[in-house]
Structures are given as structure tokens and as C-alpha cells.
C-alpha positions as semicolon CSV with decimal commas, in nm:
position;residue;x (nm);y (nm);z (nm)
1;X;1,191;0,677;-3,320
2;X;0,970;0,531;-3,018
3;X;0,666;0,314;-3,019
4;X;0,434;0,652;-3,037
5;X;0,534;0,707;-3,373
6;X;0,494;0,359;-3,564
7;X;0,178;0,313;-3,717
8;X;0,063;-0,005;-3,687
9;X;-0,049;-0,229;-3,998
10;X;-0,399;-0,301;-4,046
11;X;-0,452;-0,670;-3,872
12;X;-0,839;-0,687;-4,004
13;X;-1,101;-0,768;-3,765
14;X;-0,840;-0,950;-3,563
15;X;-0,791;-0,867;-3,197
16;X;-0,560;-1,000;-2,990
17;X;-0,527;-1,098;-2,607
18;X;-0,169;-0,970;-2,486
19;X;-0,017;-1,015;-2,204
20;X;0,276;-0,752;-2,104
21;X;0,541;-0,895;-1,939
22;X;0,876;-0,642;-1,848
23;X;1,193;-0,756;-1,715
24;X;1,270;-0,408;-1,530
25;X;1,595;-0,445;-1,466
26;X;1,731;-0,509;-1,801
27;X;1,469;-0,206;-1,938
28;X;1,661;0,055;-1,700
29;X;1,987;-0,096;-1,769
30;X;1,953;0,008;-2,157
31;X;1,754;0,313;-2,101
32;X;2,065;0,468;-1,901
33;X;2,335;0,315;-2,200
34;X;2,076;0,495;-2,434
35;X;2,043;0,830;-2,264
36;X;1,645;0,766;-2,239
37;X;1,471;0,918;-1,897
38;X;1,405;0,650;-1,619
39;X;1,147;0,539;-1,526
40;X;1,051;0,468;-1,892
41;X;0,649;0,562;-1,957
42;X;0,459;0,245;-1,946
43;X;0,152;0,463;-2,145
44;X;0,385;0,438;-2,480
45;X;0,353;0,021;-2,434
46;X;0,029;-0,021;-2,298
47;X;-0,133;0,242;-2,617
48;X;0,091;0,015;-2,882
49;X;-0,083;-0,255;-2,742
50;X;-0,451;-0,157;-2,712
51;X;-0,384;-0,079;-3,113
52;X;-0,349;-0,431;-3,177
53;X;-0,588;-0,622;-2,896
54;X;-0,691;-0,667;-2,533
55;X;-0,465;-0,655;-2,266
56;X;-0,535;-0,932;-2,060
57;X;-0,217;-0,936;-1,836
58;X;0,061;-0,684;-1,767
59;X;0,332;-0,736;-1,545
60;X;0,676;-0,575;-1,469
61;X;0,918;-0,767;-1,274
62;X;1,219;-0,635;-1,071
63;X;1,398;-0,631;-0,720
64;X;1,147;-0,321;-0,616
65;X;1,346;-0,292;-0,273
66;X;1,648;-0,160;-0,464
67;X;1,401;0,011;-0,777
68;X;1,206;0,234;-0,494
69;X;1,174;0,543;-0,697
70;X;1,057;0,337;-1,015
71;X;0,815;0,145;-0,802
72;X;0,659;0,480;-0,671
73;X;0,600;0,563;-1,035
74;X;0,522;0,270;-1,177
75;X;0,232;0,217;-0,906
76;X;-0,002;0,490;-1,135
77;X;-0,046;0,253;-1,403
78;X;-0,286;-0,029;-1,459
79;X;0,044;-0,314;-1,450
80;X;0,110;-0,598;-1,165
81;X;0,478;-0,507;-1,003
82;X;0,602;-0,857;-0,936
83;X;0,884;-0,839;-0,675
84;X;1,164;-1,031;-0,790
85;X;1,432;-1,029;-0,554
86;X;1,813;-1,033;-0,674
87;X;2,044;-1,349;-0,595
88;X;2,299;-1,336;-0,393
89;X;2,630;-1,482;-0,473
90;X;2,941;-1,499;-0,248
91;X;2,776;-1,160;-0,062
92;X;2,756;-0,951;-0,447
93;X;2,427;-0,914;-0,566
94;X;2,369;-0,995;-0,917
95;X;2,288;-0,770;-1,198
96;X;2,055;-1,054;-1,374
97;X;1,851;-1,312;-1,243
């Protein structure tokens, strides 16, 4: 199952402002331990949202000097990419920060 198929419950006349915020690096981390394609398709997110309001801010965050080939495709869509550059500890780079 993937956001595409849940239908969404009828919220009334209610719409929402939502803001999209996406931690990249811990997105592609479980995409690869699930077997799901990378770069994930920021359409199924951004459509599950419009269902329920306005999207009024949509970010994705990651280290985009290491995430190149994600950046290039992420770039097509209507989302901020907020560079967030990994930590460096005793010369390793860190996996979360």
C-alpha cells in the first residue's frame, strides 16, 4: 500500500494549511531497507496533501553535496531543498544530524 491508494476521510468544509517538511536522509535510508526506488516521488505526498488543504510550505532537507542525483530530481517539483550539511566527528561523517 502507498499514499496513492488511501482514500482520505471526509474532513467537511475544513481545509487545512500544511506545511511539508522531509528529513531526506532518513527517507532514502528506509526506502533502500524497503526495496522502494530512490529518489522517492514527491507527487504521491504533495497530491495526499492537496486532498486535505493548502500547502503553504514544503521543504526537504539533506546534505545535497553528497545527495547530487536526488537533488537533480528533486529540483522538478514545487519543494524548497534546504542544504543541511552532515557533522563531522573525529574525520567520519555522520549518518544523522
Amino acid at each position: 500500500m502507498n499514499l496513492s491508494d488511501i482514500k482520505t476521510k471526509s474532513i467537511g468544509k475544513n481545509r487545512y494549511k500544511i506545511a511539508i517538511g522531509i528529513d531526506y536522509p532518513n527517507i532514502e535510508i528506509s526506502l533502500k531497507n524497503s526495496g522502494w526506488p530512490i529518489p522517492f516521488d514527491y507527487e504521491v505526498i504533495e497530491k495526499f496533501a492537496k486532498q486535505k488543504g493548502e500547502i503553504i510550505l514544503s521543504r526537504i532537507y539533506g546534505d545535497w553535496s553528497y545527495l547530487r542525483n536526488s537533488n537533480m530530481f528533486l529540483s522538478q517539483f514545487d519543494v524548497e531543498l534546504v542544504d543541511v550539511p552532515h557533522v563531522l566527528v573525529m574525520g567520519q561523517r555522520m549518518k544523522d544530524t
